[in-house]
N, C-alpha and C positions, 0 to 999 in steps of 0.2 A: 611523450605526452603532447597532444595537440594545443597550441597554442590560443586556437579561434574558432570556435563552431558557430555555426550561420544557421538559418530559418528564415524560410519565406513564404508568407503567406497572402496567396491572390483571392480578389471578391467575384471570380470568372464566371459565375452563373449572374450577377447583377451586369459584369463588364459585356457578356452578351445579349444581355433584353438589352442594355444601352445602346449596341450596335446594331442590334434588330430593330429598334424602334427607330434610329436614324434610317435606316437602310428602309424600312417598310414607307416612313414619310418621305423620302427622294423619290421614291417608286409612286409615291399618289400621285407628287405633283408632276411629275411626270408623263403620267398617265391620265390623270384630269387635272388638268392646270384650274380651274374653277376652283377648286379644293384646298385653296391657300392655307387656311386656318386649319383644318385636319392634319396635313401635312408639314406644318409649320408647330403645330403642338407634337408631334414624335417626334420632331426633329429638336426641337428643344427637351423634349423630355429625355430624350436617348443620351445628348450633350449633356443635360444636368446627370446622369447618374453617372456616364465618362469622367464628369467634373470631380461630383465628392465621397465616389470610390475610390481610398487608397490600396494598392498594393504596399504591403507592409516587410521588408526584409531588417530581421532580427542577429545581428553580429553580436558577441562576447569573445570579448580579447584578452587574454592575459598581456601581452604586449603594451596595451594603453590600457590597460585596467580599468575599460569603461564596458558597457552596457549600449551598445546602439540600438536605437531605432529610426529607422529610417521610410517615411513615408510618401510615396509617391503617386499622384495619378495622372490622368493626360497633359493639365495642365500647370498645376500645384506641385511642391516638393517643400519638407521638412523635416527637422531630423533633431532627436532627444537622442543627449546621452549623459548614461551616470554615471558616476564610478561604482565601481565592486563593491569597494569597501564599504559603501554607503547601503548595501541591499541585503536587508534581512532575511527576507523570504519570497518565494514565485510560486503562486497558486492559483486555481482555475476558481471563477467566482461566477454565480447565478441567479436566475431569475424567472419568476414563473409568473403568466399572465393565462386569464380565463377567460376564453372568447363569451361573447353574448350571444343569444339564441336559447333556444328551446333547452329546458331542462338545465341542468346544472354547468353545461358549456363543455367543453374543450379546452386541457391546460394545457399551455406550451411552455416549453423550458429553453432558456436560450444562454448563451455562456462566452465569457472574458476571462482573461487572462490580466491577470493581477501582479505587480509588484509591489510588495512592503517596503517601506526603509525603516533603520533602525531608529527614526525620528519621528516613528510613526505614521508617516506620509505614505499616502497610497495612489498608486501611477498606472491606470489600465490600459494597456498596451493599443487598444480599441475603444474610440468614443460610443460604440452601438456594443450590442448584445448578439452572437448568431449562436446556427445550432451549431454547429461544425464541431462536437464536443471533440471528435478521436484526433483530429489534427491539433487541435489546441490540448490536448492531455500530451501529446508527441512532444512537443514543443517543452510542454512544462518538465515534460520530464526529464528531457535531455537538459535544458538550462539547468534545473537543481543537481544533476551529476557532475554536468560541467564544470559548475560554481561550488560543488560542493555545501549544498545550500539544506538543510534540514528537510526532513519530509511534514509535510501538513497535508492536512485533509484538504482534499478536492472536493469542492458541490459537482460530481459531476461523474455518471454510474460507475467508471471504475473506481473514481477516487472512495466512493462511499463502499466497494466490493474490498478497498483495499483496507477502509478502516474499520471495517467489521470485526474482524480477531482482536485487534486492539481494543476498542469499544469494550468487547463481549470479554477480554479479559482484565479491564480495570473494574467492570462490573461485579467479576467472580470473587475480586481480591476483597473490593469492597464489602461484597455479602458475606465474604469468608471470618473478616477483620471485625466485623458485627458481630458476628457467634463464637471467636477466639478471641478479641481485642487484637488491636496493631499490632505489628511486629515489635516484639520484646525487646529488652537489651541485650547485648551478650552478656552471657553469665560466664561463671568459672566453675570446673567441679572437680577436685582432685588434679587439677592442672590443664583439664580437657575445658577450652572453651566452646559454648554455644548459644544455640540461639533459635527461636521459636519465630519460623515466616510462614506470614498468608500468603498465599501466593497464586496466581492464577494460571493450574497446569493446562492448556489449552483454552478451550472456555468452563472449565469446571474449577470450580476453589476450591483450595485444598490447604491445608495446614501439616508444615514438614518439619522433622528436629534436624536441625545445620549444625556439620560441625567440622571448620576449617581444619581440622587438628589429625583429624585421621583421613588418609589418603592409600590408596591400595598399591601396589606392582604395577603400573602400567595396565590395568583391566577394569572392569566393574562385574557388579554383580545386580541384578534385577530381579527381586520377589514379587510376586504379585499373588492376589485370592482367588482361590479355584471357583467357576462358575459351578453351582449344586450339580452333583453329578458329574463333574469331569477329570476324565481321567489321564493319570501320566501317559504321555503320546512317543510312540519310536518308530522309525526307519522311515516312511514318506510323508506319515501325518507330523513326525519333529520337525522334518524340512517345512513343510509350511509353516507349524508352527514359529519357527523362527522367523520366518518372515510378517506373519501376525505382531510378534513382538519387534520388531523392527519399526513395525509403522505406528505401536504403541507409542515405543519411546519417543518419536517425531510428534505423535498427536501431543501428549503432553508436556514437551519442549523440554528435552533431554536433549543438549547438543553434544556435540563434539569431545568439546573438554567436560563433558560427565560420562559418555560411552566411548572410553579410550580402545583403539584394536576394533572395532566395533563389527570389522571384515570376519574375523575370527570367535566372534560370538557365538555360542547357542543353546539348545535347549537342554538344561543340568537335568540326568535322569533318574538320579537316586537325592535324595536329602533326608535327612535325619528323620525320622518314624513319629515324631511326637507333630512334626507340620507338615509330612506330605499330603495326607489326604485333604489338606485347606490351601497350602499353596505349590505353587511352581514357579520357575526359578529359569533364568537366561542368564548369562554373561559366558567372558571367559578366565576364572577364576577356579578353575577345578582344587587346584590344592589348597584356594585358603579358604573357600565355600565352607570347609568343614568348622575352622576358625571364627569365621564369621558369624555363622548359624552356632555358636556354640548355649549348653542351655540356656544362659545369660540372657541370651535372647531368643530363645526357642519357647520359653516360657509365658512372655506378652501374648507370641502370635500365636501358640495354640489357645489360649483365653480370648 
């Protein structure tokens, strides 16, 4: 494990008009010595943006358990540093202005890099705003891996590409929880505990009966309702098929520890008579498919 990851981040398109504008005012007077004051104003202007553009190199150490920042420019040099322990979260933060002119204007968005402390205190890395979003999203995100730091929403297009699933599925739980009520208590029934969740299967709400108590052989098993008209599939259409059901279970967040063997998965091509023509059926559970589906429960799903 690395000890110390670094980030460095230069202001090179302003460090260039600064050295352009010095270099264009040496060449006036130069070349028209008359021309004191033209020349003497890029020469200043080009020095002032030399002046209070820092180049910014960002250090986090495990070693000293601090946070540097270390700011530099031609002639200035400063340097904050935190401790770890003190930093609750790193986020990219923003700002939108609307040029003036004709019609409704022109917004621009421009963006900083943000640190929290757990004291509430907020520390931005940068006294100005640029656009430079993808190198400052770089940054943020490697600090929160580093640091092991929680993820928060970015103002800043992937950060909001990232919290859109999230978003759209506290949303789904929400509207789900409105037309079932929140999630139940666990109950008890004959020894079997459970329990009634809203829950949001991708961006669709959906309400599930949970129940810790029964667990299968190392497989699962996956029913689902036949679309009107469709029929049980064999030999090249099952191979796709299973692959359809594959990106099913992903769409609606079926991981890992619910599609155990998941390599060995596929499409079940007989099931009981009273549910085949409504649903069809994935996993790899061949022998207890028949247990499972027993009337007990064959009886809901043809109703």
């Amino acid at each position: 494990m690395e000890n110390e990851i670094k980030f460095r981040e230069f202001p090179v398109l302003n460090w260039l008009i600064g050295v352009g504008s010095i270099g264009y005012g040496v060449f006036t007077l130069i070349q028209a010595p008359p021309a004191l004051t033209n020349a003497l104003l890029f020469i200043g202007f080009g020095g002032f943006l030399l002046l209070i553009n820092y180049g910014l190199t960002i250090t986090a150490s495990r070693e000293t358990q601090t946070l540097r920042l270390d700011y530099r420019s031609l002639l200035l040099h400063s340097v904050k540093e935190i401790p770890l322990a003190e930093i609750a979260a790193i986020r990219m933060d923003s700002r939108s202005t609307r040029s003036s002119g004709s019609g409704a204007g022109r917004r621009t968005t421009t963006y900083c890099i943000v640190l929290e402390k757990k004291n509430g205190e907020k520390v931005p890395f940068r006294s100005f705003y640029s656009s430079s979003f993808l190198q400052k999203q770089r940054i943020v995100d490697g600090l929160r891996k580093f640091l092991e730091l929680p993820e928060t929403v970015d103002e800043s297009p992937i950060g909001f590409l990232r919290a859109a699933p999230v978003v759209g599925r506290m949303v789904a739980e929400q509207q789900q929880a409105a037309l079932t009520g929140a999630n139940v208590q666990e109950q008890v029934t004959d020894g079997i505990h459970w329990q009634l969740q809203s829950i949001g299967m991708g961006t669709s709400p959906t309400t599930r009966w949970f129940s810790p108590d029964y667990k299968t052989q190392g497989g699962f098993l996956y029913l689902t309702q036949k679309v009107t008209g469709q029929n049980s599939a064999g030999g090249f259409m099952a191979s796709f098929g299973n692959m359809l059901f594959k990106q099913a279970l992903s769409l609606y967040g079926f991981g890992t520890e619910a599609t155990p063997n998941l390599d060995r998965a596929e499409t079940i091509p007989f099931l009981p008579a009273r549910i085949e023509s409504c649903f069809t059926a994935f996993g790899n559970l061949k022998m207890e498919t028949t247990q499972i589906l027993n009337p007990w429960a064959q009886n809901p799903l043809a109703e």
